[in-house]
C-alpha positions as CSV (number, residue, x, y, z in Angstrom):
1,X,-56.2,-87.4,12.5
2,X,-58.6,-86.5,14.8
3,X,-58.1,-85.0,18.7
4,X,-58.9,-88.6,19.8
5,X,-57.6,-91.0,17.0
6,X,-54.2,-90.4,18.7
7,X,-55.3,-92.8,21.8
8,X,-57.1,-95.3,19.7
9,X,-54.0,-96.0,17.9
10,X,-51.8,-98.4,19.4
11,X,-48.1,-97.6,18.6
12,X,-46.2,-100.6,17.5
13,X,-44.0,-101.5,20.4
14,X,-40.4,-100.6,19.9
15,X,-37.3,-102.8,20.7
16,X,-35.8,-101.5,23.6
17,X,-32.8,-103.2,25.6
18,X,-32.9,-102.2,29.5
19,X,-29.3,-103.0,31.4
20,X,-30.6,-103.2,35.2
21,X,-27.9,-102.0,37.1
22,X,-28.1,-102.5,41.1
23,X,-25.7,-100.3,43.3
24,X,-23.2,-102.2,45.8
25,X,-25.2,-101.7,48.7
26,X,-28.5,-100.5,50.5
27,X,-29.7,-98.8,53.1
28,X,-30.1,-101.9,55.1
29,X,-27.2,-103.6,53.4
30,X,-29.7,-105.8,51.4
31,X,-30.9,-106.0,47.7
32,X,-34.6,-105.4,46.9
33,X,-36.5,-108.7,47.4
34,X,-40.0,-107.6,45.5
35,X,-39.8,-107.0,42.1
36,X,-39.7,-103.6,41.2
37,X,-41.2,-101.8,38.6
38,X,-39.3,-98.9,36.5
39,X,-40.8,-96.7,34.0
40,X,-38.5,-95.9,30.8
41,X,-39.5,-93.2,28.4
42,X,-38.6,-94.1,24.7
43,X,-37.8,-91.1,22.9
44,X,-39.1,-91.0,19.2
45,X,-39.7,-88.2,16.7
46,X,-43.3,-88.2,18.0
47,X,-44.5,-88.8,21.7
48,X,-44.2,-92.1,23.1
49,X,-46.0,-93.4,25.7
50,X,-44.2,-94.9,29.2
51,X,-43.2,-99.0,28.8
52,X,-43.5,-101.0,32.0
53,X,-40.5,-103.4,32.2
54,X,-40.5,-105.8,35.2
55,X,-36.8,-105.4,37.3
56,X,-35.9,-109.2,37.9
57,X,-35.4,-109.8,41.8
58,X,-32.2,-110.7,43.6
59,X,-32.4,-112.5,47.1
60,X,-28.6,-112.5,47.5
61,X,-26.3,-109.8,48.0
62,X,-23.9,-111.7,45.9
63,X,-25.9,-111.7,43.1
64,X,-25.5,-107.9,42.9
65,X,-24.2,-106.1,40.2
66,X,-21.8,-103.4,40.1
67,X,-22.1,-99.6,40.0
68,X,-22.1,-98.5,36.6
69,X,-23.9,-95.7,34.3
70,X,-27.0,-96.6,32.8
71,X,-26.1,-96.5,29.1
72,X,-29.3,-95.8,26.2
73,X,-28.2,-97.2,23.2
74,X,-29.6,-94.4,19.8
75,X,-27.5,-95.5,17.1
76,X,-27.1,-99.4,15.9
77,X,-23.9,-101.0,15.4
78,X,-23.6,-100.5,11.9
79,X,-23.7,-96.6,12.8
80,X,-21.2,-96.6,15.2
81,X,-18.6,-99.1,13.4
82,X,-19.3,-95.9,10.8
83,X,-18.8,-93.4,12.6
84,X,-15.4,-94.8,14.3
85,X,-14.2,-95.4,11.1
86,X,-14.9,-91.6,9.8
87,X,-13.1,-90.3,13.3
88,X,-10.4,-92.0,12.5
89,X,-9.9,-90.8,9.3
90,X,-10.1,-87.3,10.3
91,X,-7.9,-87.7,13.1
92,X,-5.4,-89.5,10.3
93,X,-6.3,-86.8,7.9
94,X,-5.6,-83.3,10.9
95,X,-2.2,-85.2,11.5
96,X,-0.9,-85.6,8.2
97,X,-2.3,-81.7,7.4
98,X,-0.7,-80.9,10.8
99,X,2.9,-82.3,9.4
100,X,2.3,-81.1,6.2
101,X,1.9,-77.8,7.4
102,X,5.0,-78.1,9.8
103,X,7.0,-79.5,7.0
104,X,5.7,-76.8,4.0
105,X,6.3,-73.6,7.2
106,X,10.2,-74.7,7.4
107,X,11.3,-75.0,4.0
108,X,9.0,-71.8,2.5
109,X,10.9,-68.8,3.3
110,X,9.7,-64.9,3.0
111,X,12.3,-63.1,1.2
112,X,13.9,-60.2,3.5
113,X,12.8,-57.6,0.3
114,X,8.8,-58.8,1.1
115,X,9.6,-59.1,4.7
116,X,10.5,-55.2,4.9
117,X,7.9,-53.9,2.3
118,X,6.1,-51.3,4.9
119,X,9.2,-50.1,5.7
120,X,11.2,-49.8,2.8
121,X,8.3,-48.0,1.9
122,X,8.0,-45.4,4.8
123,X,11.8,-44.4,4.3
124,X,11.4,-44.3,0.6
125,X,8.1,-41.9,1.1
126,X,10.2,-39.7,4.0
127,X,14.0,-39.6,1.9
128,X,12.2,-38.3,-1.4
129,X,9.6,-36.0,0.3
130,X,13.3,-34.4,2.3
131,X,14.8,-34.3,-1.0
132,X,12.2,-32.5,-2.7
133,X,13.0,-29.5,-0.8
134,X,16.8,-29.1,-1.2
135,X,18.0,-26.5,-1.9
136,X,21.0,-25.8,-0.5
137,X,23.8,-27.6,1.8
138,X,23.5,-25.3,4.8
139,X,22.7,-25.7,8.5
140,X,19.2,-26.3,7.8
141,X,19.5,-28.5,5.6
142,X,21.5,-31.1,8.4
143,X,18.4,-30.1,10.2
144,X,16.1,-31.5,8.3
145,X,17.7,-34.5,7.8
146,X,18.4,-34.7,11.3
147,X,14.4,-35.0,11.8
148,X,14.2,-37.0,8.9
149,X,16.3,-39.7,10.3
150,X,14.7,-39.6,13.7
151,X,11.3,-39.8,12.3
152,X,12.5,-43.2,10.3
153,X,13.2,-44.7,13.9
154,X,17.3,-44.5,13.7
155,X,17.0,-43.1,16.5
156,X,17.7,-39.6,18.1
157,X,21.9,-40.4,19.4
158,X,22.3,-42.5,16.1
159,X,20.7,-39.6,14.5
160,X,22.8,-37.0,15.7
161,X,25.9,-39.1,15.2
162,X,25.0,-39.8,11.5
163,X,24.4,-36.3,10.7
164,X,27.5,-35.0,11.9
165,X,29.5,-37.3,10.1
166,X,27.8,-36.6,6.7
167,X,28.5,-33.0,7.7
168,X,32.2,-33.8,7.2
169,X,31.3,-36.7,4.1
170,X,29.4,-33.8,2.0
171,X,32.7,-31.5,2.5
172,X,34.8,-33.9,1.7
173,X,33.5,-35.0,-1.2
174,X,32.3,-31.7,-2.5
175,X,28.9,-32.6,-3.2
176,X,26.6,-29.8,-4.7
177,X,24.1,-31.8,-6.6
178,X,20.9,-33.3,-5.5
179,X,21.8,-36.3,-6.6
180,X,25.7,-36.0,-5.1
181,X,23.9,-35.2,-2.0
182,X,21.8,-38.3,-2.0
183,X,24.5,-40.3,-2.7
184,X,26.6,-39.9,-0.2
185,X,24.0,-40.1,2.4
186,X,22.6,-42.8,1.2
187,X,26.1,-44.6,1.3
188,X,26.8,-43.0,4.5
189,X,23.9,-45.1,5.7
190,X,24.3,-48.0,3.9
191,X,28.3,-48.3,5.5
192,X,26.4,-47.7,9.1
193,X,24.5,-51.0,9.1
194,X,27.1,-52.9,7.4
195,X,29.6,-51.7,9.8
196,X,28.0,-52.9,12.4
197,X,28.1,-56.6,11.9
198,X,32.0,-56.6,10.8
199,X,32.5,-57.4,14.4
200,X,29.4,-58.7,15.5
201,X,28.6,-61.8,16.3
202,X,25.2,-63.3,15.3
203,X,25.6,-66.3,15.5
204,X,24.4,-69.0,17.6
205,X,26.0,-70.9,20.1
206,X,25.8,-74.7,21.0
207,X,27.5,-76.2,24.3
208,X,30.7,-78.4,22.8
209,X,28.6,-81.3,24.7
210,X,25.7,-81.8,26.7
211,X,22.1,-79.7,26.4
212,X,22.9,-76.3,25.0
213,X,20.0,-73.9,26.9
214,X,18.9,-71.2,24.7
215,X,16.8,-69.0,27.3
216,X,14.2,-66.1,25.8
217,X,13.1,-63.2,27.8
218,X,11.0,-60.1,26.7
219,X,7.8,-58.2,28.0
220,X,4.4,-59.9,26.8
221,X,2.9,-59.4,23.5
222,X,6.3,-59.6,21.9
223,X,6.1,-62.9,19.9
224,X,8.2,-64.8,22.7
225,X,6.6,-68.0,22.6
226,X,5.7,-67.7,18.8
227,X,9.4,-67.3,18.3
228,X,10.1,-70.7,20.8
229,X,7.6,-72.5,18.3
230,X,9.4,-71.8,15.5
231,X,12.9,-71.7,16.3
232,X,12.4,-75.5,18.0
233,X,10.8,-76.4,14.5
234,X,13.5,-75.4,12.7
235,X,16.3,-77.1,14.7
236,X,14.2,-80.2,14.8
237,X,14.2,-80.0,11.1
238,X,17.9,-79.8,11.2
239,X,18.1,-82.8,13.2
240,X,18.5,-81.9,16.5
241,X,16.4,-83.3,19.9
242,X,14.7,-80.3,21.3
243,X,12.8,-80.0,24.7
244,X,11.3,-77.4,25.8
245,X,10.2,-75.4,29.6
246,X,6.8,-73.2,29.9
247,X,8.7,-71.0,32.6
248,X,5.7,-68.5,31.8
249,X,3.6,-69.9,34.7
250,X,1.8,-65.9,35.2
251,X,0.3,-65.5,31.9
252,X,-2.8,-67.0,31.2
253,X,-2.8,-69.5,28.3
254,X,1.0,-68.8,28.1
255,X,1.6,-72.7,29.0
256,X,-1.3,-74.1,26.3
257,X,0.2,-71.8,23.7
258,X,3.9,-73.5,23.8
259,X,2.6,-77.3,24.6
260,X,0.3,-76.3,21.0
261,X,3.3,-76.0,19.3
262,X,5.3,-78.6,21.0
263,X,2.2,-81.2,20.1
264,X,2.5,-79.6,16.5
265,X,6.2,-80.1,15.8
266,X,6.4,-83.6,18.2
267,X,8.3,-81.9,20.8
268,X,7.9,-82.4,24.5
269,X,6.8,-79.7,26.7
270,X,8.3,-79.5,30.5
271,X,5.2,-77.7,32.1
272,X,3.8,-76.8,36.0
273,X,0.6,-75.3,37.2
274,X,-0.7,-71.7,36.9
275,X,1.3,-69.8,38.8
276,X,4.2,-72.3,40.0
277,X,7.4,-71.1,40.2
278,X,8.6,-70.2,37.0
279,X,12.5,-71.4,38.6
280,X,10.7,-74.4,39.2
281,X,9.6,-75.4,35.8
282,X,13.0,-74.2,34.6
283,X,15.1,-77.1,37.2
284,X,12.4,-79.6,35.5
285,X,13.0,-78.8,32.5
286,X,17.4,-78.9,32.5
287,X,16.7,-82.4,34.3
288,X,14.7,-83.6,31.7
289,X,16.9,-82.3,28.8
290,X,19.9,-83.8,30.9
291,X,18.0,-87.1,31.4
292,X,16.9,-87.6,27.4
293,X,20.0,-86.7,26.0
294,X,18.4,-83.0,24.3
295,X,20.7,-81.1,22.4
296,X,18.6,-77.9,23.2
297,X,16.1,-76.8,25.6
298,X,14.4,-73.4,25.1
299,X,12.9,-71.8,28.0
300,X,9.8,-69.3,27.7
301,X,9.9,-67.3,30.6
302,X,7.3,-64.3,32.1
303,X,7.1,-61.0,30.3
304,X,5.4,-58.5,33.0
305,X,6.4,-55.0,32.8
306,X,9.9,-54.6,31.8
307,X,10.6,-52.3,34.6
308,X,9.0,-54.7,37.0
309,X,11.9,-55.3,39.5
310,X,10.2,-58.8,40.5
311,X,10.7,-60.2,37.1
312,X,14.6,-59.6,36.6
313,X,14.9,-60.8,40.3
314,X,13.0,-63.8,38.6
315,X,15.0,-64.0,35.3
316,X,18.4,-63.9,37.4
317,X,17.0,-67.1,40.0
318,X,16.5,-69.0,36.4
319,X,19.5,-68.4,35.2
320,X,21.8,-69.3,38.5
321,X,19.8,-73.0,38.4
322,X,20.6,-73.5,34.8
323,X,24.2,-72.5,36.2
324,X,24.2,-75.0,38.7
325,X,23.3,-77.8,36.8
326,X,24.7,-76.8,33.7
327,X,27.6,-74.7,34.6
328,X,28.3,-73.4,31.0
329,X,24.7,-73.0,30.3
330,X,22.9,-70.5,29.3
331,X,24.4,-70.3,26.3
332,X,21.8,-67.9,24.8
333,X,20.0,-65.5,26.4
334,X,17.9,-63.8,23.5
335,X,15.4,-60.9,23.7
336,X,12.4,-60.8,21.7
337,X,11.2,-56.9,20.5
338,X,8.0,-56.4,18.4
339,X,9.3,-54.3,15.9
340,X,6.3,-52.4,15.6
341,X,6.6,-50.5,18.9
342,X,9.6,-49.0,17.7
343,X,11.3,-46.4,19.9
344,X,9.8,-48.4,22.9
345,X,11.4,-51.8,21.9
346,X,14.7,-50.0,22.1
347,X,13.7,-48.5,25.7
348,X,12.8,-52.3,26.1
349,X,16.8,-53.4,25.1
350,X,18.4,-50.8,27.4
351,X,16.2,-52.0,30.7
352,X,16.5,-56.2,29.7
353,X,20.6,-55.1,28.6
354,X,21.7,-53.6,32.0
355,X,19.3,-56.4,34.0
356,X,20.1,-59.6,32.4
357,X,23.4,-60.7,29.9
358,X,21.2,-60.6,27.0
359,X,23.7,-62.7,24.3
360,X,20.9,-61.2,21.1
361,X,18.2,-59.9,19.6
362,X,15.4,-61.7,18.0
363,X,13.1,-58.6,16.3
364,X,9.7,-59.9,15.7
365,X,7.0,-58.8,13.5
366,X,9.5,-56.9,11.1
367,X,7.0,-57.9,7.4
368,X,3.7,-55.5,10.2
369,X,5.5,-52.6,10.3
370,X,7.0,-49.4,9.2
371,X,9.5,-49.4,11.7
372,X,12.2,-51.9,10.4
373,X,15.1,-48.4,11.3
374,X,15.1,-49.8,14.6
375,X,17.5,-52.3,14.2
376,X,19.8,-49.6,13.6
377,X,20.1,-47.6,17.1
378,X,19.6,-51.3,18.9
379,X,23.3,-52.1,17.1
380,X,24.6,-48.8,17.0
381,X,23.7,-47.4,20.3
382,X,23.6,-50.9,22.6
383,X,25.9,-53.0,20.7
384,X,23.9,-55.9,21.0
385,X,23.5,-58.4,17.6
386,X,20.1,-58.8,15.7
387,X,20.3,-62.4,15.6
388,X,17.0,-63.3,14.0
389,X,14.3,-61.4,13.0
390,X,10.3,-62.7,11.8
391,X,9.5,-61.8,8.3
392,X,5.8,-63.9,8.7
393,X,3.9,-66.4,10.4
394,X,5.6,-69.2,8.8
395,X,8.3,-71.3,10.6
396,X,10.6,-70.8,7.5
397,X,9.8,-66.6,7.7
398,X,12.2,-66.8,10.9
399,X,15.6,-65.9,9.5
400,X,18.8,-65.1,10.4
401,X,20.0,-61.6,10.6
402,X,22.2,-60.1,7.8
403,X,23.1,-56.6,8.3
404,X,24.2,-56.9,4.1
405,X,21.2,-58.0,2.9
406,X,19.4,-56.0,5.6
407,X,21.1,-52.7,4.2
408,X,20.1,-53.4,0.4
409,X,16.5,-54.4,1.2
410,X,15.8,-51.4,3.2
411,X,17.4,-48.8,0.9
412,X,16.2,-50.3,-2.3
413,X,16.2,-48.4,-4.8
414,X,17.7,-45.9,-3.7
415,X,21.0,-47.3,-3.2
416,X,23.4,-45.7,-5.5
417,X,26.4,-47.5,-7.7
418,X,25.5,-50.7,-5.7
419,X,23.5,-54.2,-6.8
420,X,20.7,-54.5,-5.1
């Protein structure tokens, strides 16, 4: 085509529907009375040229039409009845995933022995590279294994404790052997986190009547609201009408993250602005489990710095609302720990411990990390019970905590005379 063919031909005129919309009023309270003429570009894959289209006149202010959008019609109704149809298929189709999903997370468990790979691993690596230089029983010997069990995060006053008792178990049971040795340390250790839950309680409590409120505090990053998720999924599963309180008002995304899950699992989410008053979200959320007849509301609260004097000032204004309303309630008040910070999740226990009646533990992120010993000094040394720890990102790989199975997952195989 030439440079001047293009304006010779005539482009066939294309269909074009105009909606001429008037606004309420003018500047001299009147409608237009001369017609007025608009210019509409019609877009097509090539350049189109501008279409006159003559604005019928109105000579009565009645006649006026309302305020609306002009609207440009691309696709044809066939298109759109199509593409409704598709969207609404998806959406049908992300639902049904969506409860598939929820449904599949609560009944697939990890087992605790996959859970606590990485750390059955570490120990195994540290016991057998200790016991491939003994020698002898003598003082450095209890040394070493002193070391040994501080570097496997028992902790140094759990540590000290356990090797002077096996001081006196090696004596008293004469053992020369390497293997004799291994034995009875091994057992000594295995007895430790067994003993520890003969008179522990783990186990959850529900008010006799009324909302049972299960409260969760921790510094950020711990799996807090993750945990919430879950733990409401489960309980739902089990039949039970949950609600649940975004009290983390400071943390940004904190409030999206739990109404995700709640919109996930069908579970409604008591919520304020950025920045409200976490108490605040907390008396709206005991009203509206009070109201609907829930048998449990969780409440995510703030997790600033735990030694942020502010936030157990905070923590300690939630809990005396939930007491006034509830008078029985909290009824849990559960700490999450990553378990991957190790030593510093236990620093984390004392603060949270002598600040707020922490009831348990919930010990995230246990299946990421080496450092699954720490269970061990939180028991021994604080006397608090592991509740529940996360084995995975499943809703079913939240489990309850069993110092038994705890003790023959982590010691594997090199538990002696025992069934694993």
């Amino acid at each position: 085509m030439g440079l001047f063919d293009f304006f010779k031909k005539k482009p066939a005129a294309p269909k074009v529907v105009v909606e001429v919309l008037y606004p309420q009023t003018w500047e001299n309270g009147e409608a237009p009375v001369e017609p007025t003429v608009l210019a509409a570009e019609v877009l097509q894959p090539t350049p189109g040229e501008a279409v006159e289209i003559q604005v019928p006149s109105h000579t009565a202010a009645e006649d006026v039409a309302p305020v609306a959008e002009v609207v440009e019609t691309v696709e044809t109704e066939t298109e759109t009845e199509t593409e409704t149809e598709t969207e609404t298929e998806t959406e049908t189709e992300t639902e049904t995933e969506t409860e598939t999903e929820t449904e599949t997370a609560v009944t697939s468990e990890t087992n605790l022995d996959e859970g606590l790979t990485k750390t059955r691993k570490t120990w195994s690596e540290r016991w057998n590279a200790f016991m491939a230089n003994f020698r002898s029983v003598d003082e450095d010997f209890f040394e070493e294994l002193e070391e040994t069990l501080i570097g496997a995060d028992v902790g140094a006053q759990t540590a000290l404790q356990l090797t002077d008792e096996l001081r006196n178990e090696v004596k008293l049971q004469n053992a020369k052997s390497k293997a004799d040795i291994s034995r009875v340390i091994i057992d000594k250790l295995v007895e430790h986190y067994r003993s520890q839950g003969v008179n522990e309680d783990a186990s959850m409590h529900f008010a006799p009547e009324g909302p049972t409120v299960i409260l969760f505090v921790g510094v950020n990053g711990v799996g807090k609201t993750t945990t919430i998720g879950k733990m409401s999924a489960r309980y739902k599963a089990e039949g039970k009408k949950v609600v649940l309180a975004a009290a983390d008002t400071f943390r940004a995304g904190a409030t999206q993250q739990l109404q995700a899950w709640g919109e996930r699992n069908g579970i409604p989410v008591v919520a304020g602005a950025a920045n409200a008053d976490p108490a605040s979200v907390v008396y709206d959320g005991v009203k509206t489990a009070i109201e609907t007849n829930a048998d449990i509301l969780f409440v995510d609260t703030a997790g600033r710095l735990q030694n942020n004097v502010n936030l157990m000032q905070e923590l300690a204004k939630m809990k005396r609302i939930i007491t006034r309303e509830l008078p029985n309630e909290p009824q849990e008040v559960l700490l999450a720990l990553d378990a991957t910070t190790g030593q510093n999740a236990l620093q984390q226990a004392r603060l949270f411990k002598d600040s707020t009646d922490v009831t348990g533990i919930v010990l995230t992120k246990l299946d990421g990390t080496a450092k699954g010993g720490i269970i061990l000094p939180i028991r021994n040394e604080l006397h608090l019970p592991v509740k529940w720890v996360g084995l995975g990102e499943q809703v079913g790989d939240l489990q309850p905590f069993d110092a038994d199975d705890f003790a023959k997952s982590l010691f594997g195989s090199l538990l002696i005379g025992d069934d694993k």
